[in-house]
C-alpha positions in Angstrom: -52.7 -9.0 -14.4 -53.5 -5.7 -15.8 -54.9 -2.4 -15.7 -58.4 -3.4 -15.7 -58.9 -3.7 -12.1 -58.9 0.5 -12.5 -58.7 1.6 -16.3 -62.6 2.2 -16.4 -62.9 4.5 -13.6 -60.4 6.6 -15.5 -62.4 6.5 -18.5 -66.1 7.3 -17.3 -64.6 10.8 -15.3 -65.0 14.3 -16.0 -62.8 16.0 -13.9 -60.7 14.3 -11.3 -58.8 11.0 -11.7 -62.2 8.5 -10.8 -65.6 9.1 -10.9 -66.6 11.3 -7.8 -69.3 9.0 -7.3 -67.6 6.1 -7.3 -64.7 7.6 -5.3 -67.1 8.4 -2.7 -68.6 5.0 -2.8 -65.1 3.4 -1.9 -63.9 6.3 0.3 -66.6 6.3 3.0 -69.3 3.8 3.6 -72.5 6.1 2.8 -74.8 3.2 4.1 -75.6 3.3 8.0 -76.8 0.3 9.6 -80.2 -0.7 8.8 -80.4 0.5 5.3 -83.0 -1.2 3.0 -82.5 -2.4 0.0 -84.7 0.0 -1.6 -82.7 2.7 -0.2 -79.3 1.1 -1.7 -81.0 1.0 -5.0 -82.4 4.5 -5.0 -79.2 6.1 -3.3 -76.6 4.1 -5.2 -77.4 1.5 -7.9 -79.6 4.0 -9.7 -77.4 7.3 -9.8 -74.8 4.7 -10.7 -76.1 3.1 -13.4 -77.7 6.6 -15.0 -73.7 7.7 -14.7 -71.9 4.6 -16.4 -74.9 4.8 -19.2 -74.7 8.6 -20.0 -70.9 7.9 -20.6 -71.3 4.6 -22.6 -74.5 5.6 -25.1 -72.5 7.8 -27.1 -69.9 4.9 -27.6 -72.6 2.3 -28.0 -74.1 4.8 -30.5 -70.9 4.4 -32.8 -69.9 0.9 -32.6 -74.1 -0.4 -33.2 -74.0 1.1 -37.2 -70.2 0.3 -37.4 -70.8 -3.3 -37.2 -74.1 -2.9 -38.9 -72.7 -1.1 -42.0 -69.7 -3.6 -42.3 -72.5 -6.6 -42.1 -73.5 -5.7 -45.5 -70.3 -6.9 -46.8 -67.8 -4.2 -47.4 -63.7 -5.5 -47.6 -60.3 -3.7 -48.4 -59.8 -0.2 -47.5 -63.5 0.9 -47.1 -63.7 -1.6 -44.0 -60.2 -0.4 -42.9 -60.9 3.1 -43.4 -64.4 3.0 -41.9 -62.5 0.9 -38.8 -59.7 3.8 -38.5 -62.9 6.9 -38.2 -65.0 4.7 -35.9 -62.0 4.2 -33.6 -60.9 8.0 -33.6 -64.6 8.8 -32.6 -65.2 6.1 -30.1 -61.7 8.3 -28.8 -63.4 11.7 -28.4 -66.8 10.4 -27.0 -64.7 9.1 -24.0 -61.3 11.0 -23.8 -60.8 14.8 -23.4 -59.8 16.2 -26.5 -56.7 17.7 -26.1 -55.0 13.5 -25.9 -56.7 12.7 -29.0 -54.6 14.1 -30.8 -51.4 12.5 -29.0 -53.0 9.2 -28.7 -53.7 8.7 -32.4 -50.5 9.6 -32.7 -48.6 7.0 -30.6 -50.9 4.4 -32.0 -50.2 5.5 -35.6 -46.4 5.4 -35.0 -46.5 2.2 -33.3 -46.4 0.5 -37.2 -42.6 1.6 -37.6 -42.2 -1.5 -34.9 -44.0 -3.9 -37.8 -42.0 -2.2 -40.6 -38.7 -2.8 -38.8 -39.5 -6.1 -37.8 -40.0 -7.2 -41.2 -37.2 -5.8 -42.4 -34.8 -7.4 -39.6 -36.8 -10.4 -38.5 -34.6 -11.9 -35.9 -35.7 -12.1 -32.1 -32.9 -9.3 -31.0 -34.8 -6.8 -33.5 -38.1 -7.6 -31.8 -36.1 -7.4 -27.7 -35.1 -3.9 -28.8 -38.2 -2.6 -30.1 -40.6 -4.4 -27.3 -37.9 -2.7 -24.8 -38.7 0.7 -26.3 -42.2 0.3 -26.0 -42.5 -0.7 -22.4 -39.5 1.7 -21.4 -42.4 4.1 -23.0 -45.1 3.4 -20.7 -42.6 3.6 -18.1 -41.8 7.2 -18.8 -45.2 7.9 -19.0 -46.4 6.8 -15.7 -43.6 7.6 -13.8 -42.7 11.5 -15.5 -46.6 12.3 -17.0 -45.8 14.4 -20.0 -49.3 16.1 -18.6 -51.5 15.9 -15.4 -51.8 12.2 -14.2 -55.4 12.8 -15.1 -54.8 12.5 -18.5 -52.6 9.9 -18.8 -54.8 7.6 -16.6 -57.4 8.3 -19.7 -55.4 7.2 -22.5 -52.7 4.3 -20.7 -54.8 1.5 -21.1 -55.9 2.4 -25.0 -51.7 2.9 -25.8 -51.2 -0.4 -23.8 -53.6 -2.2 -25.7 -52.2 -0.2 -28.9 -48.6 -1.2 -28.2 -49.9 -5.1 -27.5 -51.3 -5.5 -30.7 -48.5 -3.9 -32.6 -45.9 -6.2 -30.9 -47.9 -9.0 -31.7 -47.4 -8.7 -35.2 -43.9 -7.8 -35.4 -42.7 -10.8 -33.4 -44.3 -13.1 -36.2 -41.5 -11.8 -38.1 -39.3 -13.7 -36.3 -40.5 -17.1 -37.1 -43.0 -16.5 -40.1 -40.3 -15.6 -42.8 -43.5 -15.8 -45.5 -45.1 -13.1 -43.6 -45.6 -9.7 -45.5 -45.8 -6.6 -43.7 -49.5 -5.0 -43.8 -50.1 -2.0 -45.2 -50.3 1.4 -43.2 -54.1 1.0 -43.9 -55.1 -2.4 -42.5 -52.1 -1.9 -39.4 -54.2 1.3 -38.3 -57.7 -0.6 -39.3 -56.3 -3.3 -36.7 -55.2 -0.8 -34.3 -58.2 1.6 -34.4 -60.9 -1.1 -34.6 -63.4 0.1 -32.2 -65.1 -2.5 -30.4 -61.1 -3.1 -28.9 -59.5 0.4 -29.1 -60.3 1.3 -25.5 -61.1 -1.6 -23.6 -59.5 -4.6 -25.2 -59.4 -7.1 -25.2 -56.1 -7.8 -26.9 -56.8 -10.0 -30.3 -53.9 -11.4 -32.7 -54.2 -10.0 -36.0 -54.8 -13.2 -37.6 -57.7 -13.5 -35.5 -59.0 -9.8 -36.3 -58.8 -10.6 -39.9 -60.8 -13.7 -39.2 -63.3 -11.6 -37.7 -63.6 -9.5 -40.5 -64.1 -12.0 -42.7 -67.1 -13.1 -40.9 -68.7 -10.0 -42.2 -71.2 -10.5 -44.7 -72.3 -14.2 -43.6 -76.2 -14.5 -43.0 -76.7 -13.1 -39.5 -78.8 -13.7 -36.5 -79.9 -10.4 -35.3 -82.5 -11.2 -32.7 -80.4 -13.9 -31.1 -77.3 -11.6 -31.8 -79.5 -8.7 -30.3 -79.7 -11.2 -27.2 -76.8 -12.3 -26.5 -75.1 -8.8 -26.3 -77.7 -7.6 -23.9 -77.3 -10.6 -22.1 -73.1 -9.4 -21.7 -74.4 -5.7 -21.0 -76.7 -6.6 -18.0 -74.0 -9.2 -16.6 -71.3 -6.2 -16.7 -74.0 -3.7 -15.5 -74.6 -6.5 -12.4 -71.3 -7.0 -11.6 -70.4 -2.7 -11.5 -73.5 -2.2 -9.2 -71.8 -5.5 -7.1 -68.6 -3.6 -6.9 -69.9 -0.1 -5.8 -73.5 -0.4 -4.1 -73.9 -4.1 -3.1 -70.8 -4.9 -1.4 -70.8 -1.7 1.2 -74.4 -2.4 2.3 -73.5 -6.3 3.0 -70.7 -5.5 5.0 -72.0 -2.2 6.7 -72.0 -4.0 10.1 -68.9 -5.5 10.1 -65.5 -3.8 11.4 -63.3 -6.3 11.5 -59.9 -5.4 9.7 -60.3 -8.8 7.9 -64.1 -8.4 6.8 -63.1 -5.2 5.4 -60.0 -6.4 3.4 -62.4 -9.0 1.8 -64.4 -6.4 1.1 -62.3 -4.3 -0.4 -61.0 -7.0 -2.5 -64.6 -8.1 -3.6 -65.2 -4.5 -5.2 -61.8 -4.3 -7.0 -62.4 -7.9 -8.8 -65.5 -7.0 -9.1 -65.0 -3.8 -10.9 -62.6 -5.9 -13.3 -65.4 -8.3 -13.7 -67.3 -5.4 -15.2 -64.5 -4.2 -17.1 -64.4 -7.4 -18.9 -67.6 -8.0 -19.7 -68.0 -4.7 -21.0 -65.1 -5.5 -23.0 -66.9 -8.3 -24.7 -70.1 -6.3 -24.8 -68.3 -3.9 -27.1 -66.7 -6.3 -29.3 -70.3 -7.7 -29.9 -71.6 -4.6 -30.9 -68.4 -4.0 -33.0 -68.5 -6.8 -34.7 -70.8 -9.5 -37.1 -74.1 -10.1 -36.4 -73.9 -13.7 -35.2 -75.5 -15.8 -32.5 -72.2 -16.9 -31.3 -69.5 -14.8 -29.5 -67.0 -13.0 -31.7 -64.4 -13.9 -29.4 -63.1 -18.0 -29.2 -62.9 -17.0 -25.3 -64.2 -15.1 -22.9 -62.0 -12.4 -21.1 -62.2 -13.6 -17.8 -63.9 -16.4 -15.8 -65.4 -14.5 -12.6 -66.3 -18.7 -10.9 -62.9 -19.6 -11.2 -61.4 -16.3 -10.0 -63.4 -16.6 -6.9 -63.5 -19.9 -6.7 -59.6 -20.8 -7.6 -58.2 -24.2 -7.8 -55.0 -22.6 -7.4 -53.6 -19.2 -7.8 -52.0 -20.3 -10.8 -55.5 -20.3 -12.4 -56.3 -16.8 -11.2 -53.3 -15.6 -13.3 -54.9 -17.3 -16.2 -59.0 -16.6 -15.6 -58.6 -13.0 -14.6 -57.8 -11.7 -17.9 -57.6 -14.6 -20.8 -55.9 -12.3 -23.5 -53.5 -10.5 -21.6 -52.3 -14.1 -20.3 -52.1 -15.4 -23.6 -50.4 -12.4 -25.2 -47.8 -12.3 -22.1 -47.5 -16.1 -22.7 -47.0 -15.6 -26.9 -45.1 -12.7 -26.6 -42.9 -12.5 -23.1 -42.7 -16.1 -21.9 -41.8 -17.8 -25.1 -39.5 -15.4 -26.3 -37.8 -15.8 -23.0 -37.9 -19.7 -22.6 -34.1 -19.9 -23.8 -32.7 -18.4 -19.9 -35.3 -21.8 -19.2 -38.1 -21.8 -17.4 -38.1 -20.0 -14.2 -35.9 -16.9 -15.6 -38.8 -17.0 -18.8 -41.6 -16.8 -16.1 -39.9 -14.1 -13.7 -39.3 -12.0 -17.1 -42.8 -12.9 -17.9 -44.0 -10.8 -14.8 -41.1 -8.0 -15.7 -43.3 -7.2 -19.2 -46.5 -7.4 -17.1 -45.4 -4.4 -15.0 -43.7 -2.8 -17.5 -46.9 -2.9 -19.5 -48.2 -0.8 -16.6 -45.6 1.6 -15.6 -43.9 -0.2 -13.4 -46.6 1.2 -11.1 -45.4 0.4 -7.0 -48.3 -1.1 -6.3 -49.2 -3.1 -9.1 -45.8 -4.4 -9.5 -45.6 -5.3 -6.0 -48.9 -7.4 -6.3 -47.5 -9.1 -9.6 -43.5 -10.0 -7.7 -46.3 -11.5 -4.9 -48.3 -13.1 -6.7 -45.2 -14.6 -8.8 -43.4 -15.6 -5.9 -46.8 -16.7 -4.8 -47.3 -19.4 -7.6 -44.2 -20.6 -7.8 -44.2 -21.5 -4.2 -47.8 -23.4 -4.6 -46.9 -25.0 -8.0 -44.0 -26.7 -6.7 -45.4 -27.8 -3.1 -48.5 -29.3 -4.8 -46.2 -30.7 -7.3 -44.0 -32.7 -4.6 -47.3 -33.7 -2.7 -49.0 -35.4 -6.1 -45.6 -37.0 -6.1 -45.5 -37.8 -2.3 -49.1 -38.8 -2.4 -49.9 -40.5 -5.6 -52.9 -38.0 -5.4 -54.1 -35.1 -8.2 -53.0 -32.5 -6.0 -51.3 -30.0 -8.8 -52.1 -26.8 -8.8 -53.7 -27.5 -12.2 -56.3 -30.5 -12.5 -54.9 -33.7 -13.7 -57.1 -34.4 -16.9 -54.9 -37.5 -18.0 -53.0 -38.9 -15.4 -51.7 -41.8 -13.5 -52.4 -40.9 -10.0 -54.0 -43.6 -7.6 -56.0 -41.4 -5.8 -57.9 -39.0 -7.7 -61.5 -38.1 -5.9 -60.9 -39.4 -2.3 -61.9 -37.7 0.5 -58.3 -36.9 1.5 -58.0 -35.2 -2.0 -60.6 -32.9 -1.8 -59.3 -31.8 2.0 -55.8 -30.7 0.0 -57.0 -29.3 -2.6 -59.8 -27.5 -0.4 -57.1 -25.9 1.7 -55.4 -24.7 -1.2 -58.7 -23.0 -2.7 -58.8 -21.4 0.6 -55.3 -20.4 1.0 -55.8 -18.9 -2.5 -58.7 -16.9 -1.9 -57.5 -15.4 1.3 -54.3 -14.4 -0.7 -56.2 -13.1 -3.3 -58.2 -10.8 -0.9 -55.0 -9.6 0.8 -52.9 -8.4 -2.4 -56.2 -6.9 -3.9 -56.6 -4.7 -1.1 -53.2 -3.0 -2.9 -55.1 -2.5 -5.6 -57.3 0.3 -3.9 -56.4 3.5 -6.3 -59.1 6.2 -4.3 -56.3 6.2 -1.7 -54.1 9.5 -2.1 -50.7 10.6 -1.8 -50.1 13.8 -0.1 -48.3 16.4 -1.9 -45.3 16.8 -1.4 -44.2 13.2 0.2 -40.9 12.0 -1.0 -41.0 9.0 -2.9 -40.2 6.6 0.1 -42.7 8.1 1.4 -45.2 7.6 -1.2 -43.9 3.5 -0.6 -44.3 3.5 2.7 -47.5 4.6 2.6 -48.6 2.4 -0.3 -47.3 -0.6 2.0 -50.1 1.0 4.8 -52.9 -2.0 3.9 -50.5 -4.9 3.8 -49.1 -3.6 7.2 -52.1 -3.0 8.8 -52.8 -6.6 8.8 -49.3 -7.5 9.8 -48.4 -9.3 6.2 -50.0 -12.0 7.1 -50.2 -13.4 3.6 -46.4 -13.2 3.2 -45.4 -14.4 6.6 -47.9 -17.4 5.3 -46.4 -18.3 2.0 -42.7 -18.0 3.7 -43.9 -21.0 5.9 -44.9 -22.5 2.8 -42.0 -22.0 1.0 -40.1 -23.5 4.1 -42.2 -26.6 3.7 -41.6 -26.4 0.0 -37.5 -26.5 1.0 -38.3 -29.6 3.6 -40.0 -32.0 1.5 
């Protein structure tokens, strides 16, 4: 898991740490019972949407000609120097000015990684310089350098920055025919705008790929389509997240009902995060009918509809699991395979700050898979049924769609989702710390939601580990 959930409410402010609007929206229910539906859409949806697309136009207005330009053909250090400008202005139309400068930078300096790695190409070389990355984004979430305004602008663009970097210098380690790029293609990768601020992560070989679809005879009405198409599915699922899901649940006060509301609006602001994402990478990129991306980032049906948790961790953000899977799990698969996955999670919260919260969801969630992977994997065994937490596709299983089936796996899909509703509600960032709270404190009080209803989620996946232990 990632950022995402809140990097774009950092991105769209002005002058505190989310949008006020938005804030509000999650702060206070502004509905009371009996609202219409007209009234949602004039009071919230509208204002909303007029807010996200003040702060997007001037972006959309620089990636549109980028990828246009670059369609007539244009290779070498024009298309890389053209990607580098792009990305620094995409930067000012959606981050304060004074981390520009800082931010272009960090991303700059992030090629001595590449250079040392292909000078010492061994897998301690590329430990070492990963480690001081992440103990980077450490130090800058937990000591901010400035106000913790600013650093939630720019932490997700150095994330991504740092990702990509890494990426290329651990092919050092098992590419020996690899040459180092120049300074001008690394920064052409790093500053490509249609990934700079929200991602999604791509491989380098994959960028250049992309480039080199540049030039090919285009689509543009179909093109044209297709990334309006991506536009009004992000749009749909922001106004979900902020407008929709207060005024379906404005009668309910149930602790529960409000914890699955809660969640709804934090997955669906990721949703919308994502698909903005891809939207951008459209725009960014060659004027083709079909996605410049081999994948989408994230798979909203099988987030909320999960076979298992295991496939949340995949679906809800494609790259980041494939980069943590390239780049943390791999690497690590020598300690074997449970060590490789709990360092796996490590990275992931490292890549974040080691922020409390997040890092608490991502030990749960950990603890949480493991737990469900191994007790589906004894009952498949048990049974002789496709239980696994992941579909069978080939397998030998004698039961494979009976009713009994479906009842186990059900169960699961419903465990899932109810465990996925209670670690989201952690992942509420309007809540405030009061100044001057000790950082025990600070804990304690981030703990508040998961208390209030009794750990429930925990106290279930113990049982379920105790089952695990008995079969």
């Amino acid at each position: 898991m990632e950022d995402e959930i809140d990097n774009w409410y950092n991105f769209v402010q002005s002058d505190d740490e989310e949008t006020e609007l938005l804030q509000s929206e999650q702060e206070q229910n502004p509905f009371v019972p009996g609202t219409s539906i007209n009234e949602v859409i004039s009071l919230c949806v509208m204002p909303v949407v007029n807010q996200m697309l003040l702060r997007l136009i001037p972006m959309f207005l620089i990636l549109l000609p980028f990828g246009q330009v670059l369609q007539h053909g244009y290779r070498g250090h024009i298309m890389n120097l053209f990607s580098i400008i792009s990305g620094i202005c995409v930067l000012v139309t959606l981050v304060d000015f004074p981390q520009v400068l800082g931010t272009i930078v960090f991303l700059s300096s992030t090629y001595l990684y590449c250079y040392l790695m292909s000078r010492v190409r061994t897998i301690e070389s590329y430990f070492f310089c990963l480690l001081v990355g992440l103990l980077y984004l450490v130090f800058r979430e937990q000591i901010p350098l400035v106000g913790s305004h600013d650093w939630s602008q720019v932490r997700g663009i150095e994330m991504i920055g740092l990702m990509k970097a890494m990426s290329i210098g651990y092919q050092f380690t098992y590419d020996d025919h690899m040459k180092v790029p120049s300074i001008i293609q690394f920064l052409g990768f790093i500053f490509f705008p249609g990934t700079l601020v929200f991602g999604p992560w791509v491989s380098y070989s994959d960028h250049n790929s992309l480039l080199g679809l540049f030039g090919l005879p285009s689509n543009f009405k179909l093109w044209l389509k297709n990334t309006i198409r991506k536009l009004f599915s992000a749009f749909s699922y922001l106004v979900m997240s902020t407008c929709i899901f207060y005024w379906l649940f404005q009668n309910f006060e149930s602790i529960y009902f409000l914890m699955v509301r809660d969640a709804l609006m934090i997955r669906f602001s990721h949703y919308f995060i994502s698909r903005l994402s891809e939207a951008c990478c459209r725009l960014a990129g060659p004027r083709l009918a079909e996605d410049c991306l081999s994948v989408p980032v994230v798979e909203p049906f099988r987030i909320e509809f999960p076979r298992s948790l295991v496939e949340v961790v995949i679906y809800w953000n494609i790259p980041m699991h494939t980069w943590l899977k390239q780049h943390a799990y791999e690497p690590f698969a020598f300690l074997g395979k449970s060590k490789a996955a709990l360092m796996t999670f490590l990275v992931s919260a490292m890549l974040h700050g080691l922020n409390f919260r997040l890092s608490a969801v991502l030990i749960s969630i950990g603890l949480y898979c493991y737990i469900e992977y191994s007790v589906r994997e004894k009952l498949a065994e048990i049974t002789d049924s496709c239980v696994r937490a992941r579909s069978c596709h080939i397998c030998n299983h004698t039961h494979k769609t009976q009713l009994s089936v479906q009842v186990i796996n059900c169960v699961f899909t419903l465990l899932s989702i109810f465990n996925l509703a209670y670690l989201g509600v952690m992942l509420d960032t309007t809540e405030r710390y009061n100044e001057g709270d000790g950082f025990f404190d600070n804990i304690n009080y981030d703990l508040l939601r998961w208390r209030e209803l009794s750990y429930s989620s925990h106290y279930l996946m113990l049982g379920l580990f105790i089952l695990n232990l008995c079969l």
